[in-house]
VEXGU-840183 format. One record per residue (C-alpha): residue in three letters; z, x, y; residue number from 1. Coordinates in nm, 4 decimals, padded with zeros to 6 digits. Last residue first. Example, Ala and Ser with C-alpha at 12.3 -4.5 7.8 and 13.67 -1.06 7.14 Angstrom:
REM residues 2
+-----+----------+----------+----------+-----+
!   r !       zz !       xx !       yy !   k !
+-----+----------+----------+----------+-----+
! Ser !  00.7140 !  01.3670 ! -00.1060 !   2 !
! Ala !  00.7800 !  01.2300 ! -00.4500 !   1 !
+-----+----------+----------+----------+-----+
This chain:
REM residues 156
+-----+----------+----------+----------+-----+
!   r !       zz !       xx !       yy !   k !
+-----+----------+----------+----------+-----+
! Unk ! -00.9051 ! -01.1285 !  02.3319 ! 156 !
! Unk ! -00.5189 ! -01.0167 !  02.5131 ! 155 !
! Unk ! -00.3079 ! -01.2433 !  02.3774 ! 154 !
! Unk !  00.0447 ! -01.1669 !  02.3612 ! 153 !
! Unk !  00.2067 ! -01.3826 !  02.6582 ! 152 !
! Unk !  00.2900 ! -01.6165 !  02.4400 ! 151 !
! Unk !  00.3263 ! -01.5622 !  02.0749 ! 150 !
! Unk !  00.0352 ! -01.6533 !  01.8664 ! 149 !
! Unk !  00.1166 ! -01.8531 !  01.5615 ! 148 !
! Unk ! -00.0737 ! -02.1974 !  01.6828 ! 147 !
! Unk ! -00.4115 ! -01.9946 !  01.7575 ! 146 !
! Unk ! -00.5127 ! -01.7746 !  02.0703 ! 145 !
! Unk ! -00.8944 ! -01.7505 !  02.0707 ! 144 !
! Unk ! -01.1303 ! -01.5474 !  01.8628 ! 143 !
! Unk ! -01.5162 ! -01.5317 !  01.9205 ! 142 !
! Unk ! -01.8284 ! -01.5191 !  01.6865 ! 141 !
! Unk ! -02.1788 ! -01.5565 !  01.8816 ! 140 !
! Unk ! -02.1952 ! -01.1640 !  01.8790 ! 139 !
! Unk ! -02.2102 ! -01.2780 !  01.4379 ! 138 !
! Unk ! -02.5643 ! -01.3830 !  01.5109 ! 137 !
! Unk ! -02.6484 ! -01.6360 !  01.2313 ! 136 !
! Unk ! -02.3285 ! -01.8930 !  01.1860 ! 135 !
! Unk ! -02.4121 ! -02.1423 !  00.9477 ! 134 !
! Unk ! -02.3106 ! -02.5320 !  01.0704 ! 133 !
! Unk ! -02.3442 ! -02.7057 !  01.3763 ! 132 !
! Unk ! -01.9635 ! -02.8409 !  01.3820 ! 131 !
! Unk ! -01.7352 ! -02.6483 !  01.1347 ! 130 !
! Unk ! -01.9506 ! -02.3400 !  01.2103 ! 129 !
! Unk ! -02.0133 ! -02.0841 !  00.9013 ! 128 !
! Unk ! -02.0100 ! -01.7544 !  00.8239 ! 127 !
! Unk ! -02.1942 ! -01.7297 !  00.4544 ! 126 !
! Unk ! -02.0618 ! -01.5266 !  00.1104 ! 125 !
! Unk ! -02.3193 ! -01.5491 ! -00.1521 ! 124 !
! Unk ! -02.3216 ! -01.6350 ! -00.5205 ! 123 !
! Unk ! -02.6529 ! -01.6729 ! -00.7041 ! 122 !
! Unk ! -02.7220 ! -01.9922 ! -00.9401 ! 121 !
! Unk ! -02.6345 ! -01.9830 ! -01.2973 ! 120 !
! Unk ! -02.5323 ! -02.3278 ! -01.2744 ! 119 !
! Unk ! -02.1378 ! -02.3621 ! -01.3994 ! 118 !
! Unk ! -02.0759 ! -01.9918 ! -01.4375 ! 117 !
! Unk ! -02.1885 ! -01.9248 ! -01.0722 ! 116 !
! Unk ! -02.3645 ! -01.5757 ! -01.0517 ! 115 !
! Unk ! -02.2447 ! -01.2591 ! -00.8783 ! 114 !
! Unk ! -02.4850 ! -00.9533 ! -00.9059 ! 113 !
! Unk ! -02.3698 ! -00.6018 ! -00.9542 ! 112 !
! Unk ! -02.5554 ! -00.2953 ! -00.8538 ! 111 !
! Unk ! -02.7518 ! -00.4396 ! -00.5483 ! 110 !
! Unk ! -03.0329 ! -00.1398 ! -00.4404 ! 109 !
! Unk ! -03.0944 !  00.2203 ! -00.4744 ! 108 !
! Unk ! -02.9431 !  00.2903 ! -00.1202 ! 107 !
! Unk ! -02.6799 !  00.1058 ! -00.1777 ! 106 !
! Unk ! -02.4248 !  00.1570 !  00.0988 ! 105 !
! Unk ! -02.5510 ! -00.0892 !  00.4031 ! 104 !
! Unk ! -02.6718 ! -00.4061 !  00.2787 ! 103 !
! Unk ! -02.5554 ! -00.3949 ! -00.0493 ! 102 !
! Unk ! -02.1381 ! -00.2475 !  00.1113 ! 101 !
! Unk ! -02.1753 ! -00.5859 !  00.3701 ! 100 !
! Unk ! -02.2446 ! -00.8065 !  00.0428 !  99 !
! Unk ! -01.9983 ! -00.6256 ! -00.1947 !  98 !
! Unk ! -01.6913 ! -00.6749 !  00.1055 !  97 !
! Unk ! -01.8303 ! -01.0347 !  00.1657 !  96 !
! Unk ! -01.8097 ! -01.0723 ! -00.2025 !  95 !
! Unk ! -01.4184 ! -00.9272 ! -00.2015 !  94 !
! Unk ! -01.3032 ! -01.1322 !  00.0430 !  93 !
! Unk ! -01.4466 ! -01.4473 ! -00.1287 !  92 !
! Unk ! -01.3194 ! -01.3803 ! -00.4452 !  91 !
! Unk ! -00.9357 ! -01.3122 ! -00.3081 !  90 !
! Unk ! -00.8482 ! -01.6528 ! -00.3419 !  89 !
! Unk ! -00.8225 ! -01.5791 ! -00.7259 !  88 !
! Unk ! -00.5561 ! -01.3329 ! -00.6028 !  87 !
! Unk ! -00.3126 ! -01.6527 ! -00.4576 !  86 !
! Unk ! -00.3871 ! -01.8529 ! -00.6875 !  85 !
! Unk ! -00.2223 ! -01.5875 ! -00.9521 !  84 !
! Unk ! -00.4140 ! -01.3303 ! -01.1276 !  83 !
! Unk ! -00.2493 ! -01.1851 ! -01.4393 !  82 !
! Unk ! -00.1405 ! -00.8637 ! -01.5284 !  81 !
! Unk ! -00.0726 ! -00.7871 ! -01.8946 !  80 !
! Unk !  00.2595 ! -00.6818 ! -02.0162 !  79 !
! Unk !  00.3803 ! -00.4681 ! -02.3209 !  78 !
! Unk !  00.7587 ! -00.3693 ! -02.3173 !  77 !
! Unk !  00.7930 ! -00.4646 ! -02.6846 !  76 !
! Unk !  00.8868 ! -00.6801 ! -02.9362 !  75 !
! Unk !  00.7755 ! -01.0119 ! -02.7851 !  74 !
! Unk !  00.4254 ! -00.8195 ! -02.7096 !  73 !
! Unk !  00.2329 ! -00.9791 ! -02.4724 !  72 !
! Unk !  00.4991 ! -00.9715 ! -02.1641 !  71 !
! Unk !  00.3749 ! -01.1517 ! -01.8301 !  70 !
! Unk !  00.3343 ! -01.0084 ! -01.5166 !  69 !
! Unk !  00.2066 ! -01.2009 ! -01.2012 !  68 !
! Unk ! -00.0213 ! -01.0842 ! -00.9007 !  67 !
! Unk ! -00.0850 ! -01.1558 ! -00.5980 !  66 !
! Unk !  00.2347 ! -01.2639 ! -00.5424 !  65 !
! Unk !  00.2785 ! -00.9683 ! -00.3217 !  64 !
! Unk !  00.5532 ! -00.8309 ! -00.5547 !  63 !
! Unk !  00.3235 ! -00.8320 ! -00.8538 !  62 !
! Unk !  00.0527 ! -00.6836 ! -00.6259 !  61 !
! Unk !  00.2672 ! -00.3806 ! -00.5248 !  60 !
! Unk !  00.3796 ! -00.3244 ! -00.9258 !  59 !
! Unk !  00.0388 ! -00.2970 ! -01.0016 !  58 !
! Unk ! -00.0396 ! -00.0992 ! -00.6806 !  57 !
! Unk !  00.2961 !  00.1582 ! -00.7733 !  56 !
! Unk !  00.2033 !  00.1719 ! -01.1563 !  55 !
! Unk ! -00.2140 !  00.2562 ! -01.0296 !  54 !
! Unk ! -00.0734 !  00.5260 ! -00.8515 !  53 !
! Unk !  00.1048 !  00.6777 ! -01.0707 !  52 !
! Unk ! -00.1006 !  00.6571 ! -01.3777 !  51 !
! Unk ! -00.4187 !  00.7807 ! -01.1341 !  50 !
! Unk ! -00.6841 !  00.5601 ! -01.1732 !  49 !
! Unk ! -01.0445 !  00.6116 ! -01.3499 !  48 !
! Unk ! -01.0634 !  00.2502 ! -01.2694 !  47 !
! Unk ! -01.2013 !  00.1062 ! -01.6195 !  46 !
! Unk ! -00.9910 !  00.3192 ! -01.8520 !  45 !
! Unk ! -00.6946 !  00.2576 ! -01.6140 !  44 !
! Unk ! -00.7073 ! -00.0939 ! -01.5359 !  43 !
! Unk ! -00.7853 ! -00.1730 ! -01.9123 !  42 !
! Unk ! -00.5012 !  00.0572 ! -02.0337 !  41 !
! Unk ! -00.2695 ! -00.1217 ! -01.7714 !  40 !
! Unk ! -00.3774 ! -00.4751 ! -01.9335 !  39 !
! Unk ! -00.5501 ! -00.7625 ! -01.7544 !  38 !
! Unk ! -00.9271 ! -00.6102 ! -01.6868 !  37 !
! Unk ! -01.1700 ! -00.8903 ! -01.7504 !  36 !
! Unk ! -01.4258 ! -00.7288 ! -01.5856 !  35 !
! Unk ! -01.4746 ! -01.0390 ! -01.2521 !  34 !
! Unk ! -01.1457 ! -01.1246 ! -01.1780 !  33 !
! Unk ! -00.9188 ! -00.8857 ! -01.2864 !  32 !
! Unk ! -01.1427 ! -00.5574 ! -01.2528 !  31 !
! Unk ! -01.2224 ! -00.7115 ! -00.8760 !  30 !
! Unk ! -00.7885 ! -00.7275 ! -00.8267 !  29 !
! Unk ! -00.8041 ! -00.3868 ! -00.9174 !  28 !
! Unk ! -01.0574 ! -00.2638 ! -00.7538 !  27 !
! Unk ! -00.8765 ! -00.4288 ! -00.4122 !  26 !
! Unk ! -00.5526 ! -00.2480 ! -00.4790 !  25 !
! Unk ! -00.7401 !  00.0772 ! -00.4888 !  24 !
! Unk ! -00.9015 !  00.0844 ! -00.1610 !  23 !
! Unk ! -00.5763 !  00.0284 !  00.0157 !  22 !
! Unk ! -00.5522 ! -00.2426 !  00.2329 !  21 !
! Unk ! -00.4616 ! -00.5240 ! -00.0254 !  20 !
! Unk ! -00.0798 ! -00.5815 !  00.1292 !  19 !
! Unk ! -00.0784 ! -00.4783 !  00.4130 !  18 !
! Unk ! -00.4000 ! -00.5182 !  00.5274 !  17 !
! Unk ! -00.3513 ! -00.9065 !  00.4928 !  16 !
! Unk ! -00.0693 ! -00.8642 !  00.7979 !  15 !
! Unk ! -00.3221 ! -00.6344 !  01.0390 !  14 !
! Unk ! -00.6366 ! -00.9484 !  00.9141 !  13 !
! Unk ! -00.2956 ! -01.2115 !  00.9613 !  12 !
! Unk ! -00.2938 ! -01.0551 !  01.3760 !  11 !
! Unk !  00.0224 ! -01.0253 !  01.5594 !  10 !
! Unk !  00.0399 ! -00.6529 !  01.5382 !   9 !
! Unk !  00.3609 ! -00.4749 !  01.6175 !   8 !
! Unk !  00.4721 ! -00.4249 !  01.2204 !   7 !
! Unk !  00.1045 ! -00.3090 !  01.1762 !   6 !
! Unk !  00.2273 !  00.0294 !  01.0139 !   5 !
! Unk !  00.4338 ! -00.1116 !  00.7137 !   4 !
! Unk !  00.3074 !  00.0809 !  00.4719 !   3 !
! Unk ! -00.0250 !  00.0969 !  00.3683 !   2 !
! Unk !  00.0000 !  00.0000 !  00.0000 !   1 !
+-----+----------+----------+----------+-----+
């Protein structure tokens, strides 16, 4: 994890940071939704990880809530690492992540494609209006003070 080094920021991207900010917390969340990964051996086969580092972003996601550990083994200290709702939510951060990264870090083109299991069709992450709909030119984007700003702190 980062660390708590946004403690001044009033902003839930600063707050979101803290808790999936570090490249290796986000892999591991994508092994867990989209390879299958649950196990440590999985995470660490697949990841190429460090032990101790993937132990402390394991351990960092369990206490997030992001995600939960469960034994396998009644006669052992075996766990797997399940997704709760609140890492399945994580899907659409990570496509826009894979979407930005196609566009602009793969030279030799897409290197995994996200499908919907019901249809087959192609997954893609869109900004959208709630009035007029999709959102083109992201310099038409804006933020404004919401409910959990405290006064006097905006400065946008």
């Amino acid at each position: 994890m980062l660390g708590k080094t946004y403690d001044s920021e009033v902003c839930s991207a600063a707050r979101a940071l803290e808790v999936v900010g570090e490249r290796w917390s986000l892999l591991i969340v994508r092994n867990a939704l989209f390879a299958g990964s649950t196990r440590y051996n999985d995470f660490l086969k697949r990841l190429g990880i460090a032990t101790n580092i993937l132990k402390n972003r394991l351990d960092g996601l369990v206490d997030a809530g992001i995600m939960e550990r469960r034994s396998y083994s009644p006669n052992s200290d075996l766990y797997e690492y399940l997704l709760t709702d609140k890492g399945r939510e994580l899907v659409p951060v990570i496509l826009a992540l894979t979407e930005w990264g196609d566009r602009w870090m793969a030279p030799d083109g897409r290197p995994v494609l996200y499908s919907h299991s019901v249809c087959g069709g192609a997954i893609s992450q869109q900004t959208n209006c709630a009035n007029c709909g999709e959102v083109r030119d992201m310099g038409q984007v804006q933020g404004q003070p919401g409910p959990g700003m405290p006064a006097g702190r905006w400065s946008g």
